[in-house]
TORDOKE-607182 format. One record per residue: residue in three letters; y negated, z negated, x of N, C-alpha, C, O, CB in turn. Coordinates in steps of 0.2 Angstrom, whole numbers, plus 5000, padded with zeros to 4 digits. Atoms other than C-alpha are relative to their C-alpha. Glycine has a CB too. Example, Ala and Ser with C-alpha at 12.3 -4.5 7.8 and 13.67 -1.06 7.14 Angstrom:
<nodes>
ALA500650005004502249615062499450005004499549975009500049944995/SER500650014996500549645068499549974996498949964999499850075002/
</nodes>
This chain:
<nodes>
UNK500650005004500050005000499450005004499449975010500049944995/UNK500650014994498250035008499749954997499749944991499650065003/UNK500350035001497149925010499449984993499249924992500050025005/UNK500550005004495949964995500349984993500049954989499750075000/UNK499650045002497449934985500149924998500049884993500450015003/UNK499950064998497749774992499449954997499449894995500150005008/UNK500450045002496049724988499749994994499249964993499650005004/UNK500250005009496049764968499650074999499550094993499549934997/UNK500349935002495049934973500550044996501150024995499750065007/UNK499749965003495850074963500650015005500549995011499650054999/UNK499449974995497650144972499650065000499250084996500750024997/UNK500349944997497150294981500550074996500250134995500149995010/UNK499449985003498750374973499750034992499750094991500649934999/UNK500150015007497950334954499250065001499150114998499949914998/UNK500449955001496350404960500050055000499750074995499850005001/UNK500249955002496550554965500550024996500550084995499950045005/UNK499849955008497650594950499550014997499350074994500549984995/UNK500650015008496250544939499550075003499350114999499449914999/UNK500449924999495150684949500350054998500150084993499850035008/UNK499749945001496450814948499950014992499650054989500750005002/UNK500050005009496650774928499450024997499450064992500149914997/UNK500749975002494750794927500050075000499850114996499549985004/UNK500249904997494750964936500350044995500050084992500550035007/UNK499549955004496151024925499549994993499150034991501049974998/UNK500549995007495250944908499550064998499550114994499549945000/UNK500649955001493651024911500150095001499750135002499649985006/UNK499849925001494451194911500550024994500850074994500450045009/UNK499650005005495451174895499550034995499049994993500449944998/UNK500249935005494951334882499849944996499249914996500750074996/UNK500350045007494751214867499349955001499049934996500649934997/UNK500550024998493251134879499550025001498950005001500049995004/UNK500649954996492551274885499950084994499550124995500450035010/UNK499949935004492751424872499450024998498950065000500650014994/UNK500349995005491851404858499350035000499050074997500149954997/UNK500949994999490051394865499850065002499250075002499649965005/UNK500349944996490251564872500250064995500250124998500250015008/UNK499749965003490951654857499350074995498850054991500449944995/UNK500449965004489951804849500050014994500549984991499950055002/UNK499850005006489651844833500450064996500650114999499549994998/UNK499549955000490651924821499750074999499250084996500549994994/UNK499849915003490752134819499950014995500049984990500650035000/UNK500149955010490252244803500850014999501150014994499450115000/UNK499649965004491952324806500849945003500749894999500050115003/UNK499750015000493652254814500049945007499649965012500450054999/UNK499950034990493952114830500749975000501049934997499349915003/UNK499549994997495352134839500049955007499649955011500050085000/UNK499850014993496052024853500650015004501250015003499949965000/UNK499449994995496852064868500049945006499549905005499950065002/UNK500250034997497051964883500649995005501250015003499849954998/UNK499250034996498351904899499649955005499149955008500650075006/UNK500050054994498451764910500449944996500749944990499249975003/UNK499850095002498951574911499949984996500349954993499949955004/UNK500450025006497751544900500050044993499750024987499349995002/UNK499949965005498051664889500249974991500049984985500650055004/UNK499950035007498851584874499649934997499549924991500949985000/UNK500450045002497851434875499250024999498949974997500149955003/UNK500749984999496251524875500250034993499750044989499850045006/UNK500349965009496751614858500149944995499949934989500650074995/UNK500150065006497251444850499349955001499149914997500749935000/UNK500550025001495651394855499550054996499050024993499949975004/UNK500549945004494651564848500249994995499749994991500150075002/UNK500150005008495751554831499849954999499649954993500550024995/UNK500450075002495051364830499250024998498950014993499949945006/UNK501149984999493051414833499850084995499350104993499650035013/UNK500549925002493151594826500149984992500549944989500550095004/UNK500050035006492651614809499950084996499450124995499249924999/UNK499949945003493151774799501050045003501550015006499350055004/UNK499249964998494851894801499950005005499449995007500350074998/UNK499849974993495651924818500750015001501149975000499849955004/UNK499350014997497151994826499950025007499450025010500650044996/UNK500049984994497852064842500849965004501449945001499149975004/UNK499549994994498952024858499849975004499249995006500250065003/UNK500050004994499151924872500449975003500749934999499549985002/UNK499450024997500351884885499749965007499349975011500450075002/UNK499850084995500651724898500650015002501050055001500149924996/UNK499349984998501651674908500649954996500649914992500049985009/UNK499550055004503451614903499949935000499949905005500650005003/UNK500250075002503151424897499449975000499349925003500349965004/UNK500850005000501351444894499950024996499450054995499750045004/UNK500349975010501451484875499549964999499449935004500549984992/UNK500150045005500551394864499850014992499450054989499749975003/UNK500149975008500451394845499550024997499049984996500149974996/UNK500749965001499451534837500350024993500950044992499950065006/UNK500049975007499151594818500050084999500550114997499349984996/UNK500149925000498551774819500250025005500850035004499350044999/UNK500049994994498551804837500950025005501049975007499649945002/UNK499650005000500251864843500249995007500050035010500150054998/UNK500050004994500951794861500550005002501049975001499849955003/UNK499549984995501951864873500249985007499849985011500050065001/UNK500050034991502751794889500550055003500950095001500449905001/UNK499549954996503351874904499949985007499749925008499850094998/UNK499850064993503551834923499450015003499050055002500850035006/UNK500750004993502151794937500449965005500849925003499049954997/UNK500649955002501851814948500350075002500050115005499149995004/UNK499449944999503351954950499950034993500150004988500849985001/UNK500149975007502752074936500749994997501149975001499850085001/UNK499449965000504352114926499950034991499550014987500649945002/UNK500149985008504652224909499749994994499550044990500349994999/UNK500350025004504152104897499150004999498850004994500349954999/UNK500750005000502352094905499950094999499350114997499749955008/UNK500149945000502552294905499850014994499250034992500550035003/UNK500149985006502752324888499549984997499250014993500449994997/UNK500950025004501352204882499550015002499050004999499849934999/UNK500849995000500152264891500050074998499450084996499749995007/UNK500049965004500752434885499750004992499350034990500650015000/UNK500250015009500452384865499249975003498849994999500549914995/UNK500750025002498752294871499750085002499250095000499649915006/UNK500449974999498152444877500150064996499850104998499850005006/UNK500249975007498552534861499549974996499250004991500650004997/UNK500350055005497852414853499250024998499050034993500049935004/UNK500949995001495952434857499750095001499150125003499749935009/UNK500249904996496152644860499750024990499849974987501350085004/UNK500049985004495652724842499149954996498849974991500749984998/UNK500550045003494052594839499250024998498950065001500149955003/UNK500649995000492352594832499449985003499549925006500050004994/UNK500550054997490552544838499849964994499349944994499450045003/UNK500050055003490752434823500449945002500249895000500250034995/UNK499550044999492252344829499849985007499450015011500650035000/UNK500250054995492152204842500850005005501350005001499849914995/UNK499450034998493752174857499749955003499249955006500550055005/UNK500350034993493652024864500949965005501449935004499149914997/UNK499450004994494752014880500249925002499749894999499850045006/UNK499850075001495451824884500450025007501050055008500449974992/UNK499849984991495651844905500149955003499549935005499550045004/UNK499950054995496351704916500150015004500150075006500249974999/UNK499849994993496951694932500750024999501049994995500049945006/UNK499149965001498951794932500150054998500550095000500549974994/UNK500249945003498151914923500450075003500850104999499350015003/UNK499949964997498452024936501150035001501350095001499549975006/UNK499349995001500552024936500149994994500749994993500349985004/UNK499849995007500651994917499850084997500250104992499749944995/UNK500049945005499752164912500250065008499950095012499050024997/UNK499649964994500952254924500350094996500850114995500749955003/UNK499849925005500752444915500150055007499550075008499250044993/UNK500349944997500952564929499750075000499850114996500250005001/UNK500549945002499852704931500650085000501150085004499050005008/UNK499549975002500852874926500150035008499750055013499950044993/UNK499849984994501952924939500349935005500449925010499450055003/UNK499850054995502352774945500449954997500449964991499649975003/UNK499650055001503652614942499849964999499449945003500349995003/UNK500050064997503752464938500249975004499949925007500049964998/UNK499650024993505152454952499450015005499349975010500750065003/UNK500850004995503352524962499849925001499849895006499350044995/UNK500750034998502252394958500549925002500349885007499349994991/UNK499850064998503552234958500350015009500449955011500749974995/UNK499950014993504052284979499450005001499349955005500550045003/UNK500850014996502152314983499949935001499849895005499250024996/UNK500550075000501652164976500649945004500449915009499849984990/UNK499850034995502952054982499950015007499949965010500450004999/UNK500349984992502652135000499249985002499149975008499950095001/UNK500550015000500852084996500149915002500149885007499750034992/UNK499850065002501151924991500249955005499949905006500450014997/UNK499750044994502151865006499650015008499749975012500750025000/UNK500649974997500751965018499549985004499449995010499750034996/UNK500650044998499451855020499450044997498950014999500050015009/UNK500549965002498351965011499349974996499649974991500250034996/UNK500350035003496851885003500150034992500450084991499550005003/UNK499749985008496851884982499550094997499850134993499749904993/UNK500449965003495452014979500350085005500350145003499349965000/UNK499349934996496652124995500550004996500750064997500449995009/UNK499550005003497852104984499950034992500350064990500249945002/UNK500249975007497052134966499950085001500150124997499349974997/UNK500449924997496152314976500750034997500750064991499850025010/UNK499449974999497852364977500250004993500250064990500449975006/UNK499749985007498552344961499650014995499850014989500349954997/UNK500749985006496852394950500350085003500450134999498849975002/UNK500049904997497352584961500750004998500950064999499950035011/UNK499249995002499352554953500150004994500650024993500449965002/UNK500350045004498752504937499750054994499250094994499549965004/UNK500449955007498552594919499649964997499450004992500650034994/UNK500450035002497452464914499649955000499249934996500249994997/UNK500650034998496752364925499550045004499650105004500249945004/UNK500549984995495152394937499650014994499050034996500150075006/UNK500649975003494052434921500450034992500150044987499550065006/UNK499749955001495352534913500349974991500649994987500650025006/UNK499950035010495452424895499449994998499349984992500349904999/UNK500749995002493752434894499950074998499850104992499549975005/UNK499949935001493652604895500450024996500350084995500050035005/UNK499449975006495052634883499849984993499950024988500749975001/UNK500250025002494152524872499350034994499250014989500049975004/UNK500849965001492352634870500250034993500850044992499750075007/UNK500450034998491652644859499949934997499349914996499750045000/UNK500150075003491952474853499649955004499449975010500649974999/UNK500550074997490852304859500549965003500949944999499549954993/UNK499450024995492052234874499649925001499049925003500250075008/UNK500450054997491752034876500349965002500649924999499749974997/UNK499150044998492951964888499549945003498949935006500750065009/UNK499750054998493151804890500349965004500849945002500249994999/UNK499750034992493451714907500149955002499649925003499750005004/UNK500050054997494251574915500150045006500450095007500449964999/UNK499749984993494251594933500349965004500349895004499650035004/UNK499750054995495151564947499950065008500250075013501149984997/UNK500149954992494551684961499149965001498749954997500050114998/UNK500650004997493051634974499550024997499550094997500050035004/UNK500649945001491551694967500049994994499550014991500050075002/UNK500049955006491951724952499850054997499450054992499949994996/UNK500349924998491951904953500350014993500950034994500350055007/UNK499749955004492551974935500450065002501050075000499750024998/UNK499749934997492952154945500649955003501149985002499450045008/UNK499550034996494252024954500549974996501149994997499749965004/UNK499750045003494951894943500350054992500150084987499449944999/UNK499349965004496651984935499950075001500150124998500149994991/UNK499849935000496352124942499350044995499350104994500850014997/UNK500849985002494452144933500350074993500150124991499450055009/UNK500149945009495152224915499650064997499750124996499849964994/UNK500349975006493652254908499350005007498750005005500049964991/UNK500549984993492552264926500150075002500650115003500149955008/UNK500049944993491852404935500149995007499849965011499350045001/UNK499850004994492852424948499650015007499750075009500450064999/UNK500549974992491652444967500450025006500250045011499549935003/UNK499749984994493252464978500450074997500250094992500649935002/UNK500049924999494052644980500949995001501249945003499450035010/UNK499250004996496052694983499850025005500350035008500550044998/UNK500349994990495252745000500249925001500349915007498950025003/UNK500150054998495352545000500649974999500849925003499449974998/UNK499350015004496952524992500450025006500749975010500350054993/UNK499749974992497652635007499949975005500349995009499850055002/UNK500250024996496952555020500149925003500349905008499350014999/UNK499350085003497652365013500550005001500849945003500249994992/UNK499249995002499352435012500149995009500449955012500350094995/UNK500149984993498952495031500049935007500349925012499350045000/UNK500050084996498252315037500649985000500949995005499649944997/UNK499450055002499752215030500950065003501550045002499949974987/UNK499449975000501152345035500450004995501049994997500249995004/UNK499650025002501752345020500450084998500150124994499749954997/UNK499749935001502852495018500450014990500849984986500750025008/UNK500149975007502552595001500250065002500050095007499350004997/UNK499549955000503752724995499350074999498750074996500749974992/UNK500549965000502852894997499650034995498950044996500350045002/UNK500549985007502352954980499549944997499049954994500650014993/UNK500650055001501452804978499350015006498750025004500449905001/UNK500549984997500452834994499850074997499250084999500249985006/UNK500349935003500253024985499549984995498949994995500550054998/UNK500550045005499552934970499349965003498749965000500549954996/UNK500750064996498252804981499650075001499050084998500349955011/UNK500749964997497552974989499950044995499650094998500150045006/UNK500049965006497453064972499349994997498949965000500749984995/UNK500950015003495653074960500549974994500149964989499450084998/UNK499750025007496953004946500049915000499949864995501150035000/UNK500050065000497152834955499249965000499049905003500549995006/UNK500950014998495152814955500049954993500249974987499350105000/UNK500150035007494652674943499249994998498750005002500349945000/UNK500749995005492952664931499449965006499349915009500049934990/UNK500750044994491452614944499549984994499550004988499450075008/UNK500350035003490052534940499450074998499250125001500049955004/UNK500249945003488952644928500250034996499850064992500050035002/UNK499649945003490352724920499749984993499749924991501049995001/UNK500250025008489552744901500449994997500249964992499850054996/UNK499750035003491052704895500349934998500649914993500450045001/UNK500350064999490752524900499549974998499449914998500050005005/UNK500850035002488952514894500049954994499549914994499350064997/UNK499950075006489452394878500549955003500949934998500350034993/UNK499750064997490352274890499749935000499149935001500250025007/UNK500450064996489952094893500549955001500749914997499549974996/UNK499450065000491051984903499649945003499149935007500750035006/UNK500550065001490651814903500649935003501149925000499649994990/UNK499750074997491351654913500049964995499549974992499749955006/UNK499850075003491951504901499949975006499349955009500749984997/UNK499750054994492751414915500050015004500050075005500549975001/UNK500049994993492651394933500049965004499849915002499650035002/UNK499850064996493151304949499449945001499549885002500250035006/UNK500350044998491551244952499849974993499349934996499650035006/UNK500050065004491351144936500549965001500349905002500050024994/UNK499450084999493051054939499949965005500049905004500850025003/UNK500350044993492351004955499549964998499649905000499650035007/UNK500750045002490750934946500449954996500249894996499350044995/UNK499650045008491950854932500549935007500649875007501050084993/UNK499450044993493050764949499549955003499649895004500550065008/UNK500550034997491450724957499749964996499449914998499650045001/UNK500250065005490950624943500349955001500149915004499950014993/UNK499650054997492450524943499949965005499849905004500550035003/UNK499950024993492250494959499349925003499249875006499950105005/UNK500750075003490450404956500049944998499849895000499750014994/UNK499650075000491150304945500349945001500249894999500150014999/UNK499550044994492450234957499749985005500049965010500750045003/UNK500350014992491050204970500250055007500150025012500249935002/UNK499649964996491750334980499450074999499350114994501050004996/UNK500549945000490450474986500350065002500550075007499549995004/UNK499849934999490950644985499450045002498950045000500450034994/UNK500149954997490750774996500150075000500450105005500149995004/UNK499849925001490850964989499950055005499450075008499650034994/UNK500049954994491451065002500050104997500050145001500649985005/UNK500049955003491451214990500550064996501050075000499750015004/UNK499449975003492551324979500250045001500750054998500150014996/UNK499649954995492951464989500450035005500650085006499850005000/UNK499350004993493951415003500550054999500850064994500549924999/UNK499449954997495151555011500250005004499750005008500150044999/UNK499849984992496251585026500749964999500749924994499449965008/UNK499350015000498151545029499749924998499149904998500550015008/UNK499950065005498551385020500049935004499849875003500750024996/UNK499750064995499251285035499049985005498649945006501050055008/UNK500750004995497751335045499249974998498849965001499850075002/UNK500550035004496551265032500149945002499849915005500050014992/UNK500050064998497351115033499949985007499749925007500549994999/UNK499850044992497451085052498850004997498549964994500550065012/UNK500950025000495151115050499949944994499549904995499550074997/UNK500150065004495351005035499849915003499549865003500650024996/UNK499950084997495850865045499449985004499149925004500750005005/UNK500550004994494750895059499249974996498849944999499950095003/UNK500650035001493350865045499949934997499449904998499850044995/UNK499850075003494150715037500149955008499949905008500850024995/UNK500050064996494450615054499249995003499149945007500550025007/UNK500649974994492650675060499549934994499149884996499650124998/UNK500350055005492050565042500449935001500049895001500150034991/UNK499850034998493250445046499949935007500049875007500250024998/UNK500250044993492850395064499250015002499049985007500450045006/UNK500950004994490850435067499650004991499050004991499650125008/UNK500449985006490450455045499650064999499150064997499749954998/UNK500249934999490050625047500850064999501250075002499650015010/UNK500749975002489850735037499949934992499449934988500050134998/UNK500250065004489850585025500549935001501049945004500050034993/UNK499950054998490250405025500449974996500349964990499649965003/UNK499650065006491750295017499749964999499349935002500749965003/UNK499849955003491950285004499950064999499450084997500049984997/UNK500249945002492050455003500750054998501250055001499550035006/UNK499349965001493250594994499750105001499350134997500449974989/UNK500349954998492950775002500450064995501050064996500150015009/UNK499849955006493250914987499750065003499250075007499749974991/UNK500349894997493351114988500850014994501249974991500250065015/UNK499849935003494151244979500250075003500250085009499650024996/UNK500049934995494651424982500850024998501149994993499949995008/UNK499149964997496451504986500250035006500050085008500250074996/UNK499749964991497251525004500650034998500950054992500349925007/UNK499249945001498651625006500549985006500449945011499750095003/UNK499650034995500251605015500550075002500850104997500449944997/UNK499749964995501151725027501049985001501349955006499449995008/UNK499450025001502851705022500350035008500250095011500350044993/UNK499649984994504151705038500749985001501250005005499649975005/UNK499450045000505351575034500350024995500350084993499849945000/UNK499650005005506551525020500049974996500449974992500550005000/UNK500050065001506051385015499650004990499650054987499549965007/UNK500349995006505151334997499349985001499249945005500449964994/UNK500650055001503451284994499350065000499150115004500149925008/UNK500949965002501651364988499550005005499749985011499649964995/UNK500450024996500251354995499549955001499049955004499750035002/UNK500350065002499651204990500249955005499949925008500149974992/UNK499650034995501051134999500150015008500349965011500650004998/UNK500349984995500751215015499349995003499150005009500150054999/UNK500750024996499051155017500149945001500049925006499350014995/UNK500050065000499350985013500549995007500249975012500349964993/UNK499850004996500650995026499749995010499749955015500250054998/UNK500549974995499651065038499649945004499449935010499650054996/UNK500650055001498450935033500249955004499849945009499849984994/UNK499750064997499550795039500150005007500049955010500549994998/UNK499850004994500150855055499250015003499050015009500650055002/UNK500650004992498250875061499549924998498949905000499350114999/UNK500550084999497750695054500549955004500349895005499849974992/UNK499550044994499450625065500149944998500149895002499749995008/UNK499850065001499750485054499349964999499549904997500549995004/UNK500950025001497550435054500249954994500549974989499350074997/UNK500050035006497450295044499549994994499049964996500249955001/UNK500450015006496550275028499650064997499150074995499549955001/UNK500249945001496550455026500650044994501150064997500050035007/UNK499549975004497450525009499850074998499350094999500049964994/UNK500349905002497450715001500650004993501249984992500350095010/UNK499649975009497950784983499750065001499150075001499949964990/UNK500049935003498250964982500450054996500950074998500050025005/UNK499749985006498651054967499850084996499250094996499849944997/UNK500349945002498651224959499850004991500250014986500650055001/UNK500550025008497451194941500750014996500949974992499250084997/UNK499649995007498751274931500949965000501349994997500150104999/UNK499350044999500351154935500550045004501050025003500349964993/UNK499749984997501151264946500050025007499650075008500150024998/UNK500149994994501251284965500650065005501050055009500149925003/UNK499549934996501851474970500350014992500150034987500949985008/UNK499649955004503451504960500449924999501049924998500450095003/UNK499450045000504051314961499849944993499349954990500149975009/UNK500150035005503951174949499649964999499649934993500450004999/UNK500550054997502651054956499550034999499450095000500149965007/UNK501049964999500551084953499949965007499449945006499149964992/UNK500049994995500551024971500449945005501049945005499350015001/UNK499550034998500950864981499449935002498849945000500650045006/UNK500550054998499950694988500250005008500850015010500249914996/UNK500050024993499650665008499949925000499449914997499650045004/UNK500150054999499750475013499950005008500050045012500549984996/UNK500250024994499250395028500950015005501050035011499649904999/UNK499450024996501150365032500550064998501050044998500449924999/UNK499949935000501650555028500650025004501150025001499550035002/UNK499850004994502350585044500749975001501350005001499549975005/UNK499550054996503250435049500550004993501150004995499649915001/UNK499550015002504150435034500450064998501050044997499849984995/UNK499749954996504750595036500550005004501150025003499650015003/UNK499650014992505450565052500449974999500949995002499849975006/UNK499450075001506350405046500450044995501050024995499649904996/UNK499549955002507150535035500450045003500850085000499950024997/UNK499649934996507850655048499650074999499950115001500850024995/UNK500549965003506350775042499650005006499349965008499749974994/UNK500550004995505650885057499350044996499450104994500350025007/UNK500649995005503850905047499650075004499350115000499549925000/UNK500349934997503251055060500750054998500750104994499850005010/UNK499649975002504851115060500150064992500250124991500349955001/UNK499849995008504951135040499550054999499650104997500049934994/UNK500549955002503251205040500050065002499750114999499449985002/UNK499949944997503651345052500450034994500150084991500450005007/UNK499649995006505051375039499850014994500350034990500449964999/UNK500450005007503851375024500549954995500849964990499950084996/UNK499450035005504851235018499649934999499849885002501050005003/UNK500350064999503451115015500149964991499849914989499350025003/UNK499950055011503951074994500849965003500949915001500350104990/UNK499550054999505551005003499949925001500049874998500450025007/UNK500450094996504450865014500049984993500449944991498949995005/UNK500250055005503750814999500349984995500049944991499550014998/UNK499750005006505050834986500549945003500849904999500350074996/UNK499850064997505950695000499849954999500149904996500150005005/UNK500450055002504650604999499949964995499949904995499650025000/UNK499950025008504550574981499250034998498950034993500249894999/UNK500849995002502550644983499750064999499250085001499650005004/UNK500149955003502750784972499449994994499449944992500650024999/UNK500550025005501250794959500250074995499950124994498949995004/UNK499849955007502150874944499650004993499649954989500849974998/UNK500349995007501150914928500250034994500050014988499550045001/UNK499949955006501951054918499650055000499250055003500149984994/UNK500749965002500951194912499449984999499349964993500150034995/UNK500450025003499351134911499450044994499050014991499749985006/UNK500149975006498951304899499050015002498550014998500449954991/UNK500649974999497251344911500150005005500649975008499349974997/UNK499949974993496851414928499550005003499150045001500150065001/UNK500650004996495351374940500249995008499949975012499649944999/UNK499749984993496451414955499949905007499549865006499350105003/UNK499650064994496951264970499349954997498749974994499950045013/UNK500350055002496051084967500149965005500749945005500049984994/UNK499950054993495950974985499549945000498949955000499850055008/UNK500350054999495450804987500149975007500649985010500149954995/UNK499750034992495550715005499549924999499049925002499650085009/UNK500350064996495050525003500049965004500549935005499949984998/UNK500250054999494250425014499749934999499249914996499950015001/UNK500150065006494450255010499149975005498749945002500949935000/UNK500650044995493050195027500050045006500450085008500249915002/UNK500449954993492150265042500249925007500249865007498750024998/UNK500150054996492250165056499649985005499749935008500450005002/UNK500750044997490650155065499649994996499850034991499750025004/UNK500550025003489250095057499550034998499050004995499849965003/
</nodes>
């Protein structure tokens, strides 16, 4: 038990769940929807939508919305939730597979035929991007599930990785919007990408596209990732070109954030006030290998610990973002679990140094944990298990450490997406 424990402060354990719990809150549809809803249409409104958040974002639209509505949207498997009009389909992430094929086939019948009377509004979260898995003609879904896994394991950043599938893609880069014209398009956004770029986040539906299959090619080229020929004939083709910005067939668009990482941070940060405990937002954008985040993480956390710079214990150092992980090994574990890892071996067992890192939507990769807890005694306990902790990490097998541990931070679906959530508290500084 640490010390702050011992002395009746909060467990370090309790707290940072209670940040994480916030983070997630504050990005739950039924919180956030309603206030950004437009009004209704003379003629029909139609929804469509994919992501994580996908089903909970229409039970929170048919709550707030007030008139007829139908439509389509697809989540991932165990990510329903219960809907009246609104029809939900689940299918796999982030390995496209069939069932996400087909639904994004029907949504984008869906919104083809409409009037400038009628309203779509699109319902976009982070997954987006491998649930509307239509491929563009001439190509496979056997195509797009080996890219993207090749992506995936790559090292690629998410928006190198979206480029590439908006240029594979019958429906993303812009390409539901534009199918849409001339109806009133009003997508609906959680995000979970840096920035919060619409063009980015799932693969930008109903965004004008600014990247090129010139850039698609060039991605594939960095990462080595070897793509069967006719796909690379399609990249250099004018077919695989998606809507830029301008395209008239876009001018009745309007895509609009709900949610986003850096509110969860402000929602954690509050928390954190509360508990006397000063938080330090280091920002929601964080990227770069997963492990290698961690080791700088640390570097910033002993720096607050030992001289109180760049702030003084109490203190809990919060960011956001999405790293990536360069698959090499065999091992299991996300990249949530790979940072934290990371994290540990570059604080060497530092005491009164804890970390929760977690993926918003209760899942970490493809495994069953939203991330895991780092403790002071990490390491050691580890060891006293037969557990070599670099070792494992080389292996990518850092959901093992912590599923030994017992310092897995299981959620379930949490049915919203504001992409990775990192706390690193300091309980005290030690100079003055």
């Amino acid at each position: 038990m640490s010390n702050a424990a011992k002395s009746g402060e909060p467990d370090p354990r309790v707290f940072l769940r209670n940040l994480f719990d916030a983070a997630i809150a504050a990005a739950q549809p039924a919180e956030t929807l309603a206030g950004f809803l437009p009004s209704p249409p003379k003629g029909r409104t139609i929804v469509v939508g994919a992501g994580k958040a996908a089903a909970s974002m229409a039970a929170a639209l048919e709550a707030a919305w007030r008139g007829p509505l139908e439509g389509l949207v697809v989540t991932r498997y165990g990510h329903g939730a219960p809907t009246r009009a609104i029809e939900v389909v689940e299918a796999a992430h982030p390995t496209p597979d069939a069932a996400g094929a087909a639904a994004a086939a029907r949504i984008l019948e869906r919104v083809k035929g409409l009037s400038a009377d009628d309203l779509v509004l699109c319902l976009i979260s982070g997954g987006g991007s491998a649930l509307l898995a239509l491929p563009a003609p001439g190509l496979s879904l056997s195509d797009k599930q080996a890219i993207n896994r090749a992506l995936l394991k790559s090292g690629a950043g998410i928006a190198e990785i979206n480029c590439v599938r908006k240029h594979l893609s019958a429906i993303k880069g812009g390409r539901l919007a534009a199918a849409a014209a001339p109806a009133r398009v009003v997508a609906l956004i959680i995000s979970d990408v840096p920035g919060d770029d619409p063009a980015t986040i799932a693969s930008g539906p109903t965004a004008p596209d600014p990247t090129t299959s010139a850039d698609a090619l060039a991605i594939l080229r960095r990462y080595a990732i070897d793509a069967p020929a006719h796909v690379l004939v399609h990249l250099a083709s004018a077919a695989a070109e998606t809507p830029k910005p301008g395209d008239p067939r876009l001018a009745n668009v309007a895509n609009v954030v709900v949610a986003a990482p850096r509110l969860s941070l402000a929602a954690a940060a509050a928390v954190a006030r509360a508990a006397g405990v000063t938080p330090l937002d280091l920002g929601d954008a964080i990227e770069g290998e997963a492990r290698e985040v961690g080791k700088a993480f640390a570097g910033i956390a002993l720096s607050a610990a030992r001289r109180g710079m760049p702030a003084r214990g109490p203190c809990v150092l919060l960011s956001g973002g999405e790293t990536s992980v360069t698959v090499r090994g065999k091992g299991r574990g996300g990249r949530n679990s790979e940072f934290l890892l990371g994290l540990a071996l570059g604080l060497a067992g530092a005491p009164g140094i804890w970390a929760l890192a977690g993926d918003t939507d209760g899942i970490d990769g493809s495994e069953d944990n939203a991330g895991a807890i780092v403790a002071p005694d990490t390491l050691a306990r580890a060891v006293g298990l037969g557990l070599a902790p670099r070792a494992r990490l080389d292996d990518n097998d850092a959901y093992s450490v912590f599923d030994a541990l017992g310092d897995l931070v299981v959620t379930g679906p949490t049915l919203t997406n504001v992409n990775d959530f990192r706390a690193i508290l300091i309980e005290r500084s030690e100079e003055p």
